[in-house]
C-alpha positions in Angstrom: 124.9 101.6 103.6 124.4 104.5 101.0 123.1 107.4 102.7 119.8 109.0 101.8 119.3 111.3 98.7 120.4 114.8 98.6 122.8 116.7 101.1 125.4 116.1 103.6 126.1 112.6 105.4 124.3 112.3 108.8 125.5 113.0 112.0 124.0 111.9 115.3 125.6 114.9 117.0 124.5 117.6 114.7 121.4 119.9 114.8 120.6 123.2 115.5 120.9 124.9 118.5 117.5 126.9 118.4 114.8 126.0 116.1 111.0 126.6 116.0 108.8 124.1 114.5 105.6 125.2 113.2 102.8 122.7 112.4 99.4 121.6 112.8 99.9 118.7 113.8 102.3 117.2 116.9 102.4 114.1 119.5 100.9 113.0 120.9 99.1 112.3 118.1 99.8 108.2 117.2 99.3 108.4 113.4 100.3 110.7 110.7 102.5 114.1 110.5 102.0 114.5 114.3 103.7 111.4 115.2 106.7 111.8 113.1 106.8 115.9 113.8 106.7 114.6 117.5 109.1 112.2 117.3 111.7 114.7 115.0 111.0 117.3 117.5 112.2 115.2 120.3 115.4 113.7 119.3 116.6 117.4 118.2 116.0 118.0 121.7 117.6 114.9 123.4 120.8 115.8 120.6 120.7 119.5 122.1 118.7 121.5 120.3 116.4 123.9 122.0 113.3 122.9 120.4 109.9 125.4 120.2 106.4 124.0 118.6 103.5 125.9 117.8 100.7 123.2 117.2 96.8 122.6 117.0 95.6 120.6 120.2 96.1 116.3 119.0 92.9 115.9 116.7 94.2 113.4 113.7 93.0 111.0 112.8 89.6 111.3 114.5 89.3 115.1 114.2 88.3 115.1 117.7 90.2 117.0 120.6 90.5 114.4 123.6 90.4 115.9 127.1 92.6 117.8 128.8 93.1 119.7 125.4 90.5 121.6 123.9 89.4 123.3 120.8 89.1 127.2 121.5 91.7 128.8 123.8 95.6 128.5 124.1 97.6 126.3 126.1 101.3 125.6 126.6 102.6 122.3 128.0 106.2 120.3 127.6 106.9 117.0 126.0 110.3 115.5 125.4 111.9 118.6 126.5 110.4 120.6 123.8 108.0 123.7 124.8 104.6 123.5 122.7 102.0 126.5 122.6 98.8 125.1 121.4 96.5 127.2 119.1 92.4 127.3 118.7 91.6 125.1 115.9 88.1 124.5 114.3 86.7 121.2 113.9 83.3 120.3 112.2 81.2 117.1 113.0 82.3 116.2 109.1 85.3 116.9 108.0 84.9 116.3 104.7 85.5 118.7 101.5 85.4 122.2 102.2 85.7 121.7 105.9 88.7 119.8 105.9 90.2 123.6 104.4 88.9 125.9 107.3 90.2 123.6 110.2 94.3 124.9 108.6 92.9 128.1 107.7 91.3 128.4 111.2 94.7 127.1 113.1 96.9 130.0 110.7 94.5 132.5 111.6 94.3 131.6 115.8 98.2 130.4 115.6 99.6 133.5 113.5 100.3 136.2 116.3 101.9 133.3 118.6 104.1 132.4 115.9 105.6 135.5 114.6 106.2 137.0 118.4 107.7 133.6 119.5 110.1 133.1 116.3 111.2 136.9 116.8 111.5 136.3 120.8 113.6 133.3 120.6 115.2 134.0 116.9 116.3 130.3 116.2 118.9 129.3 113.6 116.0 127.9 112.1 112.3 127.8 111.6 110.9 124.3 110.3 107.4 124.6 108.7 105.6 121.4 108.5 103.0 120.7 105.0 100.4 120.6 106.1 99.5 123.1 106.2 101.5 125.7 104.1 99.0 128.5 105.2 101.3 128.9 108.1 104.1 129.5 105.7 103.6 133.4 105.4 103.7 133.8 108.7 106.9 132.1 109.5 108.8 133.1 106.5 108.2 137.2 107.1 108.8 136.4 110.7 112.2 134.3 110.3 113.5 137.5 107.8 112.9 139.4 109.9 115.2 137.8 112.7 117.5 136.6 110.6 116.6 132.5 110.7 117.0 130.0 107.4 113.8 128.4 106.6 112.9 124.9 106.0 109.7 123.6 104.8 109.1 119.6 105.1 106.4 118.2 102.8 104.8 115.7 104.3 101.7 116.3 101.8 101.4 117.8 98.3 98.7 119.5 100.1 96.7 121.8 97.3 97.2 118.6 94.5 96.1 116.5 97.3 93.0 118.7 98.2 92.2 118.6 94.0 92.5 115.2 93.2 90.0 114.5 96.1 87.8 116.7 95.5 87.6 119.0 99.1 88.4 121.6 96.2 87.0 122.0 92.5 87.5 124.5 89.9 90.5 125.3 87.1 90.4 128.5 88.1 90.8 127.5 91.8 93.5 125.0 90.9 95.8 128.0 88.8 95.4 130.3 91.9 96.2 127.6 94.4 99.3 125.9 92.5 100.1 129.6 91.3 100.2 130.8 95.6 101.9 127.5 96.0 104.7 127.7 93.8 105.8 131.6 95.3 105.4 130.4 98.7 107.7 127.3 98.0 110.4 129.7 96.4 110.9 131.8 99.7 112.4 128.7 101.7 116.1 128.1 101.7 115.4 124.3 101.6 112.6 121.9 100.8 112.8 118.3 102.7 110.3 115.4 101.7 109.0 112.2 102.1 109.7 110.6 98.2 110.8 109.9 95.1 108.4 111.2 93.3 107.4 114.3 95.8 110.7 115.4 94.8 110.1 115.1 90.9 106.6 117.0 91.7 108.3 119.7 93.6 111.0 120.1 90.9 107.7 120.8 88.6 106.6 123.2 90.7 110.0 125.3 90.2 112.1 124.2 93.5 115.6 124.1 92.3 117.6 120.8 93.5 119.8 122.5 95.4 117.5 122.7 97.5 115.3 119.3 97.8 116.2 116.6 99.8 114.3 113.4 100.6 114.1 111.9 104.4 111.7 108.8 104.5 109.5 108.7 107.4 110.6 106.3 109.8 110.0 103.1 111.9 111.8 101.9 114.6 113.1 98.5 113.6 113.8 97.4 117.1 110.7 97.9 118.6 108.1 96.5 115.7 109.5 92.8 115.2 108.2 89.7 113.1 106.7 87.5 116.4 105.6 83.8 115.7 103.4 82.2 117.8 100.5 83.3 119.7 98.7 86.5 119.2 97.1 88.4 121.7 94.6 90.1 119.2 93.5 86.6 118.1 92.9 85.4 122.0 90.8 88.9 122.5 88.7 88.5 119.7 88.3 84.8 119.6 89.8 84.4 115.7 90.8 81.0 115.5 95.0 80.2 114.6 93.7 79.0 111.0 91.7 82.0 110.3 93.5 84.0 107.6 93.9 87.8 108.5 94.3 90.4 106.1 94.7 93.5 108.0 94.7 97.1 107.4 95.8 99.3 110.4 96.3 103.3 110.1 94.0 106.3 109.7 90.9 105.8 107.6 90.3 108.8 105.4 89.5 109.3 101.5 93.2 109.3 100.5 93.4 105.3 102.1 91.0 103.5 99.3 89.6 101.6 101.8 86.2 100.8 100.0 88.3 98.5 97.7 89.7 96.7 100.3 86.0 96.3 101.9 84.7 95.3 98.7 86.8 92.8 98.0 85.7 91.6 101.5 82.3 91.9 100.3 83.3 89.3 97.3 84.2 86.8 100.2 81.7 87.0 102.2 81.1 83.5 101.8 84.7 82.7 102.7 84.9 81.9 106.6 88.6 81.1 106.5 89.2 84.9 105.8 88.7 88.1 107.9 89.6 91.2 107.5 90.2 93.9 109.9 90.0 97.4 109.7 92.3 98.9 112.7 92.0 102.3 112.9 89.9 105.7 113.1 89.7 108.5 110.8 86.7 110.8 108.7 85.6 107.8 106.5 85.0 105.2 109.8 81.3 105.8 110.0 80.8 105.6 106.9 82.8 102.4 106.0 81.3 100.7 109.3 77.7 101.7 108.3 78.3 100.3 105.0 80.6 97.2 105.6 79.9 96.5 109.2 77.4 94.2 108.8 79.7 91.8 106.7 80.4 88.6 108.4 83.8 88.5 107.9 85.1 92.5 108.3 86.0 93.5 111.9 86.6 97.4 113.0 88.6 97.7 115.5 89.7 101.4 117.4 93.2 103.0 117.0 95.5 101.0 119.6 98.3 102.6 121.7 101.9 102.4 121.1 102.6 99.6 123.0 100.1 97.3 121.0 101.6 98.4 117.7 103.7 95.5 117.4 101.1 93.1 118.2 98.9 94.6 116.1 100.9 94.1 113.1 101.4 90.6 113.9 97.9 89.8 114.0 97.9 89.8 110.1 98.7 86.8 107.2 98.7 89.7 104.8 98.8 93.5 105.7 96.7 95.5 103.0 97.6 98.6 101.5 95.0 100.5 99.5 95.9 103.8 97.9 93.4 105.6 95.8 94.5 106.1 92.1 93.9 110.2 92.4 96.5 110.5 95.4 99.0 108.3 94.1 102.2 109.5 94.3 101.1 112.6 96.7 101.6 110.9 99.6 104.0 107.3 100.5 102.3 105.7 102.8 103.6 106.5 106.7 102.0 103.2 107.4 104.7 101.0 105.1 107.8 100.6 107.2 105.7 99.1 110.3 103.8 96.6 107.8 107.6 95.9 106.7 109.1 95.7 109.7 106.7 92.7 110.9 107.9 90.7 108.1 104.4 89.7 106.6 102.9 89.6 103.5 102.0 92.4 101.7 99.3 92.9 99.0 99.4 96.4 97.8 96.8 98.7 95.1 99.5 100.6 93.1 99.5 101.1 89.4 102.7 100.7 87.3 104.5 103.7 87.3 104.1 105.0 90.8 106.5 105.2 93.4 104.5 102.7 95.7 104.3 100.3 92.7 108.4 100.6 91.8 109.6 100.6 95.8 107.4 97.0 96.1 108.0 95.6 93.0 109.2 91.6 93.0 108.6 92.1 97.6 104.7 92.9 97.5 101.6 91.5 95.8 100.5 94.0 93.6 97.1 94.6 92.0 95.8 97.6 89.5 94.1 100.9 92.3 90.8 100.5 92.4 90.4 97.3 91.7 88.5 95.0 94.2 87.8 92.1 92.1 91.6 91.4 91.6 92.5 91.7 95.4 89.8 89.7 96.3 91.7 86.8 94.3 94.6 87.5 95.4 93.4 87.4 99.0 92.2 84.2 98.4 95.1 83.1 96.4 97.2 83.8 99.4 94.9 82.4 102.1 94.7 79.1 99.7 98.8 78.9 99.7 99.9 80.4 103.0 103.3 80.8 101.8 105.8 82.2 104.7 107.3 85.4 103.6 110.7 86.1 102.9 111.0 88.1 106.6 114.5 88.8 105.7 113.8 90.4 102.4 110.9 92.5 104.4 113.1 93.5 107.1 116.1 94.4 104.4 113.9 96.7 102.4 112.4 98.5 106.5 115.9 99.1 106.8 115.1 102.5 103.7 112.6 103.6 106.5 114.8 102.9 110.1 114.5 105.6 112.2 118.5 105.2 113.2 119.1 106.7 110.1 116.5 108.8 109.1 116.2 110.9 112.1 119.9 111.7 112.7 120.0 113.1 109.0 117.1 115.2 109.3 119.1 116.5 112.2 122.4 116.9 109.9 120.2 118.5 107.1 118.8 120.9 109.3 122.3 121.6 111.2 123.8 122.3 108.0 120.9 124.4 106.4 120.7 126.4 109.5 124.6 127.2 108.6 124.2 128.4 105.3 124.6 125.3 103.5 122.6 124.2 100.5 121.3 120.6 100.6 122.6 119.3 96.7 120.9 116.9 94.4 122.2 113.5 93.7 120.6 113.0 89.9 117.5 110.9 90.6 119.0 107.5 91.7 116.1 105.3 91.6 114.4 102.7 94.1 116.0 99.8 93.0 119.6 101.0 93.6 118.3 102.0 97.2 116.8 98.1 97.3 119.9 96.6 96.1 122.0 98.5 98.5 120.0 97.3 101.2 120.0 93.8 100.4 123.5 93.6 100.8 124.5 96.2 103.9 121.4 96.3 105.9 
């Protein structure tokens, strides 16, 4: 198997021996940057690293602290071996355009004095910053100088184009001064790690040399969500006959998901009872969506389910839906695509030619124009009407770019060898469809 782009080969025995991660977001959050932070933050512990995290209390996706966590005041606890200080963070009852920017601001402000004092108490090899948010990154670079630790940033968001294209911020003048803090702040790490093909193209634009970019996809882990035939337990619980065709979306629900499209196609086929669709998740946009769609005969909500559901969950679908808003395309992949992969059902994706999403799913996925409700309403149909069985082995070859066997090891190795001076390389821009082909043969 080809390894993953950029940098040295992975090593399941390499990683640092101190390193501070510094993020707003951490488990146990189940969705998002906090899951994968979490789950990076414990296998660097479990391969020997001594692992520090300075977080916000769990609040994504439904930007609400659960107990025993709260908002204001400062906690410390342990999970997977890895001490975690937890800093105030502001939350407002919508988080929606300029709030969603003083909840980061608000967690660098309360988080900034705990950060520099713990990376210069501990001085780690290296201090990993997680985007978002990259308001902490002032803070951790002047503090990791100061003791003498490399720096590594990990996009997880193009946070400020994210934040512009929709709309929490307006204003050219806003956008030059953001992009312009951006691109200086981006410059002071000694390595960039992302999530994409086309992250990396964006951060090349905004003047990080490709010595230092790498790209490690967010992961899945193949052997714990399975295709399963037969019985669901979601279909018992909520009395959806066997017959009943499910297209499912399950993940946060926010503006950057496009979930109106996939609620107005359901809207279209209302008449249709052979067709539900099910919303599985929580996020800002829920009450809205379920004030506006609830109603509909054939569109269930359903709350975020734990881990061990997951692979139900995913199995309860004919088709897993994948919206994506046209303005954040290509700022974010998807977390949410190796799990609907990895249960080896349908997929019917909004991606335009041209983006990432779009290329990586080409000839595996049903694809229809973002934005465009009218055409996955057909398709929906199309694929209800058919109810051809997937190729679960193509599915399963193509989870195999997102398996967390691989993909958390290498962080490890590119961290271990940043950490030690090393610079992380640049292969040339191999494309998705040499990754796909490689896959279909050695996976």
């Amino acid at each position: 198997m080809q390894p993953a782009l950029g940098g040295p080969a992975a090593d399941s025995g390499s990683a640092p021996k101190k390193i501070v991660i510094y993020g707003i977001n951490y488990a146990p959050e189940l969705l998002g940057v906090g899951r994968f932070s979490g789950e990076l933050g414990g296998f660097l512990a479990r391969s020997g690293s001594q692992v520090e995290v300075i977080a916000s209390p769990p609040h994504y996706p439904s930007w609400s602290i659960p107990r025993p966590y709260r908002a204001t005041g400062y906690l410390r606890e342990t999970i997977d071996r890895v001490r975690i200080t937890r800093c105030p963070i502001w939350l407002g009852k919508s988080m929606r355009g300029f709030a969603r920017l003083i909840a980061p601001a608000s967690f660098a402000v309360s988080s900034a004095p705990i950060a520099f004092w713990r990376i210069l108490r501990t001085r780690p090899d290296l201090v990993l910053v997680i985007e978002p948010t990259l308001l902490v990154a002032p803070v951790a670079l002047l503090a990791a100088v100061l003791c003498g630790a490399r720096t590594v940033l990990h996009v997880q968001d193009l946070e400020v184009d994210a934040a512009f294209a929709v709309g929490h911020l307006r204003g050219e003048r806003w956008r030059r001064a953001a992009l312009w803090i951006e691109r200086r702040l981006l410059s002071r790490f000694d390595a960039v790690v992302t999530i994409s093909q086309r992250m990396r193209d964006r951060l090349r634009d905004k003047q990080v040399v490709p010595e230092r970019l790498a790209i490690v996809r967010n992961w899945v882990d193949l052997e714990s969500i399975v295709p399963r035939d037969g019985p669901n337990a979601f279909r018992d619980e909520l009395g959806i006959s066997s017959d009943t065709f499910v297209a499912l979306y399950a993940g946060s629900v926010g503006a950057k998901q496009g979930l109106d499209v996939m609620l107005d196609a359901a809207e279209r086929l209302r008449t249709e009872p052979a067709i539900l669709f099910v919303v599985a998740g929580h996020g800002p946009a829920t009450e809205g969506l379920t004030a506006r769609y609830g109603r509909l005969p054939n569109v269930r909500f359903l709350p975020m389910q734990p881990e061990s559901r997951l692979c139900e969950l995913l199995n309860l679908a004919d088709v897993h839906i994948l919206p994506q808003t046209r303005d954040a395309a290509d700022l974010v992949l998807p977390s949410k695509l190796g799990g609907m992969l990895a249960s080896g059902r349908d997929l019917l994706v909004t991606a335009d030619a041209g983006t990432e999403l779009h290329t990586f799913l080409s000839g595996t996925a049903t694809l229809v124009s973002a934005g465009d409700s009218e055409s996955l309403a057909r398709e929906v149909c199309r694929l209800a009407r058919e109810r051809v069985v997937p190729d679960v082995a193509n599915l399963r070859a193509l989870a195999a770019e997102f398996d967390s066997r691989r993909s958390l090891p290498r962080f490890a190795a590119l961290l271990s060898h940043v950490a030690s001076g090393g610079s992380l390389g640049d292969p040339g821009g191999a494309d998705e469809t040499s990754y796909r082909a490689s896959h279909a043969t050695t996976a």
